[in-house]
C-alpha positions as CSV (number, residue, x, y, z in Angstrom):
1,X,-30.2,22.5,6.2
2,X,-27.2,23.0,3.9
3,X,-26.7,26.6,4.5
4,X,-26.9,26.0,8.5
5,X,-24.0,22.6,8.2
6,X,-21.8,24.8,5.8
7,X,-22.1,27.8,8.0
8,X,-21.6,25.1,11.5
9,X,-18.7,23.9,9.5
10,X,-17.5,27.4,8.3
11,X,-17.8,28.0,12.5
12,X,-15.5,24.7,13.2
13,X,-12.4,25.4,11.0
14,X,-12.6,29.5,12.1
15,X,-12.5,28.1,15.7
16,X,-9.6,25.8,15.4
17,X,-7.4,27.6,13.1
18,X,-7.0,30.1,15.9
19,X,-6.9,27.2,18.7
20,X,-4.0,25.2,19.8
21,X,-3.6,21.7,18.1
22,X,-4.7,18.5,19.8
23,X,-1.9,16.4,20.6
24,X,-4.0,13.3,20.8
25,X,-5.6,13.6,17.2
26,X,-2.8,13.3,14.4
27,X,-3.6,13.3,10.8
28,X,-0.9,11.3,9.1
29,X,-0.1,11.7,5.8
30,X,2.2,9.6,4.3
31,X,3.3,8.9,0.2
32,X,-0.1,8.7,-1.2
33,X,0.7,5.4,-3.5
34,X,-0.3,2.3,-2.2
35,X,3.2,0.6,-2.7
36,X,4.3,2.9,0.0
37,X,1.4,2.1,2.3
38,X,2.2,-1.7,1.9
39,X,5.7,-0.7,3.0
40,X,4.8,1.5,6.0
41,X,2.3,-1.1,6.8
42,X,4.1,-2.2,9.5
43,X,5.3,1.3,10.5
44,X,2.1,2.5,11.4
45,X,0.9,-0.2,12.7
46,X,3.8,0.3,15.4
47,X,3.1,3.6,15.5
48,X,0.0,2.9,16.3
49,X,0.2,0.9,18.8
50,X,2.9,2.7,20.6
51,X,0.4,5.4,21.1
52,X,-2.8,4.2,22.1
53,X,-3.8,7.2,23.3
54,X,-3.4,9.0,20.2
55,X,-6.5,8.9,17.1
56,X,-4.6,8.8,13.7
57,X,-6.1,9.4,10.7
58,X,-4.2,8.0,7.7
59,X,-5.0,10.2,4.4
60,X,-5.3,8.4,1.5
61,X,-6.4,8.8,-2.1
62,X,-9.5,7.3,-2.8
63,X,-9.1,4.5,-5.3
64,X,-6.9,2.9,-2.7
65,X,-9.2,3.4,0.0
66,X,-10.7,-0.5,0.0
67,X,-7.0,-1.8,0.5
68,X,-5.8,0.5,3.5
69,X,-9.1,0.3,5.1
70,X,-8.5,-3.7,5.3
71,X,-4.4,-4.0,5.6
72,X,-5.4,-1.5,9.3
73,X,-8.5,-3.4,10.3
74,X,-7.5,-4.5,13.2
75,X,-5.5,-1.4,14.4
76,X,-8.1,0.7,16.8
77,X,-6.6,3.9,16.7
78,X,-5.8,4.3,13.1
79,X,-8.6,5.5,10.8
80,X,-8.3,5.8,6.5
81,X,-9.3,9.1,5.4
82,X,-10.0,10.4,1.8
83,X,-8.3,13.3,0.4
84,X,-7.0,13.9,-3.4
85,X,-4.0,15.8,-2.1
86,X,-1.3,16.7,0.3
87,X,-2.9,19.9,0.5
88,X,-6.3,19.0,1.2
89,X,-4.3,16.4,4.2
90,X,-3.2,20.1,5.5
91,X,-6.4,21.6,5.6
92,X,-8.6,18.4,6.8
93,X,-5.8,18.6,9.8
94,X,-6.6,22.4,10.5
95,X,-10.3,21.7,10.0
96,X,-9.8,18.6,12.8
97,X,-7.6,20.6,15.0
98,X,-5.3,17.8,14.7
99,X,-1.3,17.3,14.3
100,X,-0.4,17.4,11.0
101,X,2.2,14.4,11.3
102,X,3.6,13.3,7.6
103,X,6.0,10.1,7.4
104,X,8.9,10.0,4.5
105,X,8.0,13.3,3.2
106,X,11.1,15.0,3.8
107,X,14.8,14.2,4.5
108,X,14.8,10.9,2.3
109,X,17.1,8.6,1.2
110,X,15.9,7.9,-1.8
111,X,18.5,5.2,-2.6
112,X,17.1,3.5,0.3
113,X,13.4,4.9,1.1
114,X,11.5,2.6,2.3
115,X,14.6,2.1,4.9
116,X,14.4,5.5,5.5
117,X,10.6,5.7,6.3
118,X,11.3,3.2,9.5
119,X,14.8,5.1,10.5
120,X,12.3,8.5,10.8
121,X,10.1,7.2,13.7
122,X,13.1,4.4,15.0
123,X,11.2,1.6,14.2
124,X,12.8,-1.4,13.4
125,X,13.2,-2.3,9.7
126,X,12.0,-5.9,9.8
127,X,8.6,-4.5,11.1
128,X,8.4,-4.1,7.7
129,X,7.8,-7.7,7.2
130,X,7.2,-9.0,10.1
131,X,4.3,-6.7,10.9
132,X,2.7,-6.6,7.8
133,X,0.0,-9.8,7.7
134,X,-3.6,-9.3,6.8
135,X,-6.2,-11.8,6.4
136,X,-6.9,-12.8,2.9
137,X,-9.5,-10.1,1.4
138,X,-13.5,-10.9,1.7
139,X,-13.4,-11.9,-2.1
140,X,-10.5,-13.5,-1.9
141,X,-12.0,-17.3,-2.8
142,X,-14.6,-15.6,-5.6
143,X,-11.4,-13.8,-7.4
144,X,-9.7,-17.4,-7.2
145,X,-12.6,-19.5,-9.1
146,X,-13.4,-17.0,-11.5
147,X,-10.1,-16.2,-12.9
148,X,-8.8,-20.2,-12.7
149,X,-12.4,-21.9,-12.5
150,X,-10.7,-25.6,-13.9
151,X,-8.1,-25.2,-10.9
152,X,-5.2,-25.4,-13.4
153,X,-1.7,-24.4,-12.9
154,X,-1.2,-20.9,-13.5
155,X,1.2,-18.1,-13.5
156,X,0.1,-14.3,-12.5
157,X,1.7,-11.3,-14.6
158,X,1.8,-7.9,-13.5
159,X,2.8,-5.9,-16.5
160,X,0.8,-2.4,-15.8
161,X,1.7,0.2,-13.4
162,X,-0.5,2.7,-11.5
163,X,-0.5,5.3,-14.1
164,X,-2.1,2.7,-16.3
165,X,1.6,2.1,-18.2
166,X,1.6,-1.0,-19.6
167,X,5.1,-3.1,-20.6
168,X,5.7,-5.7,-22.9
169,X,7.4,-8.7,-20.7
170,X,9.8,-11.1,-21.5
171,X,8.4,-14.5,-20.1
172,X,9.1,-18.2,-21.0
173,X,6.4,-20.4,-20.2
174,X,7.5,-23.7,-21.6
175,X,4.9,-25.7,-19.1
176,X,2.5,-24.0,-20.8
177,X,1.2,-22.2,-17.9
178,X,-2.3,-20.7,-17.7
179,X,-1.7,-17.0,-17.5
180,X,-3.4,-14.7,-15.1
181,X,-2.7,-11.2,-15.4
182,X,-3.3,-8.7,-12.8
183,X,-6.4,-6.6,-13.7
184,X,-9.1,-3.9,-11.7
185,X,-11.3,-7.0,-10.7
186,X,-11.7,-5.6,-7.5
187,X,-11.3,-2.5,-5.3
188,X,-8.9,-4.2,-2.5
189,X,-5.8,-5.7,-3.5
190,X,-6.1,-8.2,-0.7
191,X,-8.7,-9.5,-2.8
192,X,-6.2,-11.4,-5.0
193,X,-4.5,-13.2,-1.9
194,X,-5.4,-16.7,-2.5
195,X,-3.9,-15.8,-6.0
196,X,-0.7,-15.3,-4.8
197,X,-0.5,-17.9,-2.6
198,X,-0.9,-20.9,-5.2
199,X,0.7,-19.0,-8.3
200,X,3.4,-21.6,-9.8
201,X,4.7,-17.9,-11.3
202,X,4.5,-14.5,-10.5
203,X,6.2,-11.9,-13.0
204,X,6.0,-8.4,-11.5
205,X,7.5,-5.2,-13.1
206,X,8.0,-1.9,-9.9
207,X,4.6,-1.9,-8.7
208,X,2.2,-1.9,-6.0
209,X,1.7,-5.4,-6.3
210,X,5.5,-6.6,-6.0
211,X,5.0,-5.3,-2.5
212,X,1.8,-6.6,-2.1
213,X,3.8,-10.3,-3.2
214,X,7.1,-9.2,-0.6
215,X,4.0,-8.9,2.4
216,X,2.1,-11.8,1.6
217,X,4.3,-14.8,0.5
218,X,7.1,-13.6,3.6
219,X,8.1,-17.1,5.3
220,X,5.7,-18.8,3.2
221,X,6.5,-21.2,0.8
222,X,5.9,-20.4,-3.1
223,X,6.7,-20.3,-6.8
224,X,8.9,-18.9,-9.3
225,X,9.4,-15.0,-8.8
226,X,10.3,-13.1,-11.4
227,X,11.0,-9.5,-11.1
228,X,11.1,-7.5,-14.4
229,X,13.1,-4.9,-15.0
230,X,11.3,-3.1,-18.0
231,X,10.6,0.1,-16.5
232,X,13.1,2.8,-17.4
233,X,15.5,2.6,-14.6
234,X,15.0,5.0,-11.3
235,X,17.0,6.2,-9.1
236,X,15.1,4.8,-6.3
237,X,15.7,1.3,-4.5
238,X,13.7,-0.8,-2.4
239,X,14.3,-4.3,0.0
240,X,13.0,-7.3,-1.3
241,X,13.3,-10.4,1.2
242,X,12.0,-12.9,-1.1
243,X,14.3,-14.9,-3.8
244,X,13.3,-12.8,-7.2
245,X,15.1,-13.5,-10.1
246,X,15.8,-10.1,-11.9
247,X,14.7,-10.0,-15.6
248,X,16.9,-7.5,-17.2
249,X,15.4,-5.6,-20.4
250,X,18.0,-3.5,-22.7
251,X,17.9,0.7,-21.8
């Protein structure tokens, strides 16, 4: 049976490499970090829906799989799909006889590119916000009561990056806060909605979840921001709507 699916498969990929690509299949691959699928959140969900005719397959890596698949639930023509690389993107697009479509991969202003990702397809900026809402993660109320079970007042500290790169923060906490920091509890980062919502303080260094905080909390009220400068400083630059207060940290 395995011989005969490889070989059907081998049969596949031979036949569309030498056929012309479908037009209404795209396999979209965008940066594969999950900060920039918070960002182009909004993006392809406009992209999305203005092509309804058109089945995308998003590639993405597969710890962030969990996320994505929830933030597009309710887009119909947009699908996650694992790879490990831009390559393997390439080849699942020849093996799908899709359109290989990429977004922000080249020509990027990287003083400005998450701007830049929405100037590429025309779509307004403020889709970026405005567009980006998603329900509350299925563990959403478990992740609240286990990490503040006495309901007390809390702040939530993101001090680790994605390459598991963990900074020492400067924080003041004279109302003796409870302190939550962000962990792998779970695989969605939706999960930790409820947390963000009724944080009295959220310290974020340049991550993932700073974006995640920018999509969530937009025109809602909340606490203290703090965004912490301790990473080594990058030549990149992003849009923040919301009121942080910029912690600086010495070179």
């Amino acid at each position: 049976m395995f011989n005969a699916f490889h070989q059907s498969n081998f049969k596949r990929a031979l036949k569309n490499l030498l056929s012309r690509r479908q037009k209404n299949v795209v396999l979209l691959e965008a940066h594969f970090g999950l900060g920039d699928n918070l960002i182009c959140l909004g993006l392809m969900r406009a992209i999305a829906e203005n092509n309804p005719g058109i089945r995308y397959h998003l590639a993405c890596l597969p710890q962030y799989f969990h996320s994505i698949a929830w933030m597009l639930e309710s887009s119909k023509n947009i699908f996650p799909t694992v790879v490990t690389s831009g390559r393997e993107a390439r080849q699942l697009a020849n093996f799908l006889n899709a359109t290989y479509q990429t977004i922000g991969i080249h020509n990027i202003d990287i003083k400005r590119f998450d701007e830049s990702f929405y100037e590429e397809y025309g779509i307004p900026f403020d889709y970026r916000w405005t567009k980006s809402a998603v329900p509350a993660g299925p563990r959403s109320e478990e992740l609240f009561n286990k990490l503040n079970p006495d309901n007390k007042a809390y702040m939530l500290v993101c001090r680790t990056e994605s390459g598991n790169n963990t900074y020492p923060l400067k924080i003041d906490n004279p109302s003796n806060l409870k302190v939550i920091e962000i962990c792998p509890a779970t695989q969605n980062i939706y999960d930790w909605t409820k947390l963000v919502e009724h944080a009295a303080e959220i310290h974020s260094i340049d991550t993932s979840f700073l974006h995640f905080v920018e999509s969530v909390l937009y025109e809602k009220l909340h606490g203290e921001l703090y965004y912490h400068l301790a990473k080594k400083k990058l030549k990149s630059a992003f849009t923040r709507k919301l009121p942080w207060q910029l912690v600086q940290y010495p070179d």
